[in-house]
N, C-alpha and C positions, 0 to 999 in steps of 0.2 A: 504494500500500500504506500501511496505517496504521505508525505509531509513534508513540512518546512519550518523550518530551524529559522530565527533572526541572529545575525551573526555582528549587527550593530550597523554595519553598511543596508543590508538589503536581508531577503530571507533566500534561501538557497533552500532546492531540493534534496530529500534524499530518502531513498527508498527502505522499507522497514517489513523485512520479509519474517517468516517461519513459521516452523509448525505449529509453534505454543507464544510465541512472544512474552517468552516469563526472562524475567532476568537471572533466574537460577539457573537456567539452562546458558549452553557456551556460545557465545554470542562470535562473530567475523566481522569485523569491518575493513569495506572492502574501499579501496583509493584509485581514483581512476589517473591518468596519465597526461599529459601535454594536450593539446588538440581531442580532448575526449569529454563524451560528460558521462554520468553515473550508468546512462544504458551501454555502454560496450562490456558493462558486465552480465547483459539482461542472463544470457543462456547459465553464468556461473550460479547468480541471485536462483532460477531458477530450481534448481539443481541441487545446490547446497540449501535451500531453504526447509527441504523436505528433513533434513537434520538437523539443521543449526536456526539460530535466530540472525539474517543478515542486513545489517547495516549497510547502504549501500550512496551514499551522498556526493552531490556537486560539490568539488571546488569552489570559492568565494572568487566572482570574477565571471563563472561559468551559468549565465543563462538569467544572471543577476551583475551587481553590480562588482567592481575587484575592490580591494581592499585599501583604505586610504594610504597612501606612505608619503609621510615629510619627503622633501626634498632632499632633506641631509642622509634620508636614511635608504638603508642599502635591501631590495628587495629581499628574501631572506623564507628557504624551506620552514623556518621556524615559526614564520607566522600563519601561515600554514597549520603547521600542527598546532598551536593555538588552538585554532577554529577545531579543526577537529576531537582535540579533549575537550574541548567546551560543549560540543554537540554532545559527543558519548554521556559528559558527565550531567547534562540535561536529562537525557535519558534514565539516569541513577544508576548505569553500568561501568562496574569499576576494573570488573577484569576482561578481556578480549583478545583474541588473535586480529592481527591487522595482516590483511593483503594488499600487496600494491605492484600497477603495473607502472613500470618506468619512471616517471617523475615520481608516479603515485610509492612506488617503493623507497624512493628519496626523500620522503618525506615519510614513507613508514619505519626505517632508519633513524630518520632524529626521534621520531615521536618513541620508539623502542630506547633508546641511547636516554632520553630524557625524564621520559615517564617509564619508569622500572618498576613501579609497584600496581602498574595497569595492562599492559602488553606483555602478553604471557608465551607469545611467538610469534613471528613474521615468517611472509611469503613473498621473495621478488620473482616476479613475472618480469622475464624479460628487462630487467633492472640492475642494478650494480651497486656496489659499494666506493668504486670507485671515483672521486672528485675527477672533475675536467682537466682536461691536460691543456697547456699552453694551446694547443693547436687546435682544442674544441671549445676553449672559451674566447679563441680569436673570431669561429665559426657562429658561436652565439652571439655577438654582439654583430655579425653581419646577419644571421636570420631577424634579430632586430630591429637592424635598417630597415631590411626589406617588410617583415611587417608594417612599417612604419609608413613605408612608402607605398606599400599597394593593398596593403588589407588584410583581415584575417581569410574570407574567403580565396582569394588570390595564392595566396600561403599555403594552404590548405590543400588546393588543387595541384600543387608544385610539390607537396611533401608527403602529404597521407598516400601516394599511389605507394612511395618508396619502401613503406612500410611493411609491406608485404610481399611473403616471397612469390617468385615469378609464375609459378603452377595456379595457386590460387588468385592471382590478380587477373590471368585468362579466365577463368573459368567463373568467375564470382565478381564483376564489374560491378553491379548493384550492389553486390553488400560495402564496396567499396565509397560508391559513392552516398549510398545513405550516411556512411561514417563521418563525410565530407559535411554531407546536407544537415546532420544534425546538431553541429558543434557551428556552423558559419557566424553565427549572430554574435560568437563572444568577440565583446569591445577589441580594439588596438590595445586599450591602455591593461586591461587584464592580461593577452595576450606576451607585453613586454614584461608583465611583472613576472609572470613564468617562468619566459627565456633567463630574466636576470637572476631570478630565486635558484635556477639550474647552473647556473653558472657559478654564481656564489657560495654553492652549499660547499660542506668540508668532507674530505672522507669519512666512510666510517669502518674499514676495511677489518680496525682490530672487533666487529663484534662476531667476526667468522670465526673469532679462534678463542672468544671468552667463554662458551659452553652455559650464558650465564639460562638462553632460552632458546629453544628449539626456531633454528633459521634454515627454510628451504629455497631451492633457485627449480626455476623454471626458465630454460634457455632455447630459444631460435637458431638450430642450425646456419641458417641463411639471414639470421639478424643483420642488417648494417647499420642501426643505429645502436645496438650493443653489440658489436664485433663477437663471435664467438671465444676469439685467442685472450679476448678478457675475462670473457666468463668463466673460461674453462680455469684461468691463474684463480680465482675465487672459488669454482667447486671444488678443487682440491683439497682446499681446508675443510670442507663439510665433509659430515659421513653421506657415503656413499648413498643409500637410501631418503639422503633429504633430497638429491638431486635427479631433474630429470630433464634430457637434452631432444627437440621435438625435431624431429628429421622432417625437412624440406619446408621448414616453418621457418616464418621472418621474424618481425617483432610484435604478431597480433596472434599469441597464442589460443584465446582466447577466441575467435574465429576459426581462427584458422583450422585445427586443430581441438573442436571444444572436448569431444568425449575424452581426451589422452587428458587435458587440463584440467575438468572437472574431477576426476577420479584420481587424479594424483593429490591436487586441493584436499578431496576427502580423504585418501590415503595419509598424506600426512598429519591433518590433523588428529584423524583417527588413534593414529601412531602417539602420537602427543598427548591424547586423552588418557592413553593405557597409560603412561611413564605417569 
């Protein structure tokens, strides 16, 4: 079911799925990624809900208004998760697993790193621990420009194809372009706080190896906006079993690929509920 959150700017959607909707039962929330809003998770929401209680929310920015930032101050993954303990702890939910695709895992990393006594485990889809390297924070502040100069749809139309590996982009143009169609409307100005919130964030590389909570990856053979030769340096540190690599998949696992995503999702949590 939908609802909306006021996050002080505007209200934001976000979706409030499951079997029981009790807060005793183990609740996901789930983070959606760059150029996304909360439905590119519909098929996981649907799926996982028959088990779990799923939190499923826009971004501040996304389909509402972005989030005020002084001039002095430096866009920033943290404010962000902000918003999202603030949403949960509306809720009265204090403990949860968070899933995140891409950005959305850059932000389930700080919010894990920060809030330690709420975030009971993480899941990147197609996401990294890894901060930007000189030569993709040079790339972010040119996708910037160009938002800047031709628009979020424009943007859109030039970057969501890339997103997906080459089998499914023949064969599945619609699901592509609804992806397109239903994110166009977010502003420029939310769009740049993004880019620069990605840019800015910090590693978080040592929470692969602190054991303090169950951390799984979910990686695109064919990703080009997570390289695999990165991912693969970060599943090495996991146990074997947190990890799962999607042959012929890009960086919309989630699509692409739902029944191998869903079932691994439930797989590891499952895993996680036993320990």
């Amino acid at each position: 079911m939908l609802h909306y959150y006021d996050y002080g700017e505007d209200q934001l959607a976000y979706f409030d799925e499951g079997a029981h909707l009790d807060n005793k039962k183990t609740t996901l929330l789930l983070i959606h990624g760059f150029g996304e809003d909360h439905c590119i998770w519909k098929r996981q929401i649907e799926f996982l809900a028959q088990y779990y209680r799923v939190i499923a929310p826009n971004l501040p920015g996304v389909h509402c208004k972005p989030l005020t930032i002084h001039h002095t101050e430096a866009a920033s993954i943290g404010r962000y998760v902000e918003v999202m303990h603030e949403l949960m702890h509306s809720l009265h939910i204090e403990k949860y697993y968070v899933l995140g695709h891409s950005m959305g895992g850059y932000i389930g990393l700080a919010f894990a790193d920060y809030y330690v006594n709420h975030v009971i485990g993480l899941g990147l889809i197609h996401s990294t621990t890894f901060e930007d390297s000189p030569a993709k924070k040079e790339s972010r502040l040119k996708v910037a420009e160009f938002i800047q100069e031709h628009g979020t749809r424009k943007f859109l139309e030039t970057s969501t194809q890339n997103l997906f590996a080459n089998a499914f982009k023949q064969a599945h143009p619609d699901q592509i372009q609804d992806v397109m169609d239903s994110v166009s409307d977010i502003s420029v100005e939310a769009m740049i706080q993004f880019v620069m919130a990605m840019r800015n964030r910090r590693s978080h590389q040592h929470m692969l190896t602190e054991n303090r909570i169950p951390i799984w990856m979910i990686v695109g053979e064919d990703d080009i906006a997570v390289p695999i030769e990165d991912s693969l340096q970060q599943t090495q540190l996991l146990p074997a079993n947190n990890v799962i690599v999607l042959k012929q998949v890009g960086h919309m696992g989630m699509l692409e690929a739902t029944e191998q995503v869903n079932n691994a999702l439930l797989g590891f949590i499952q895993a996680a509920e036993i320990k």
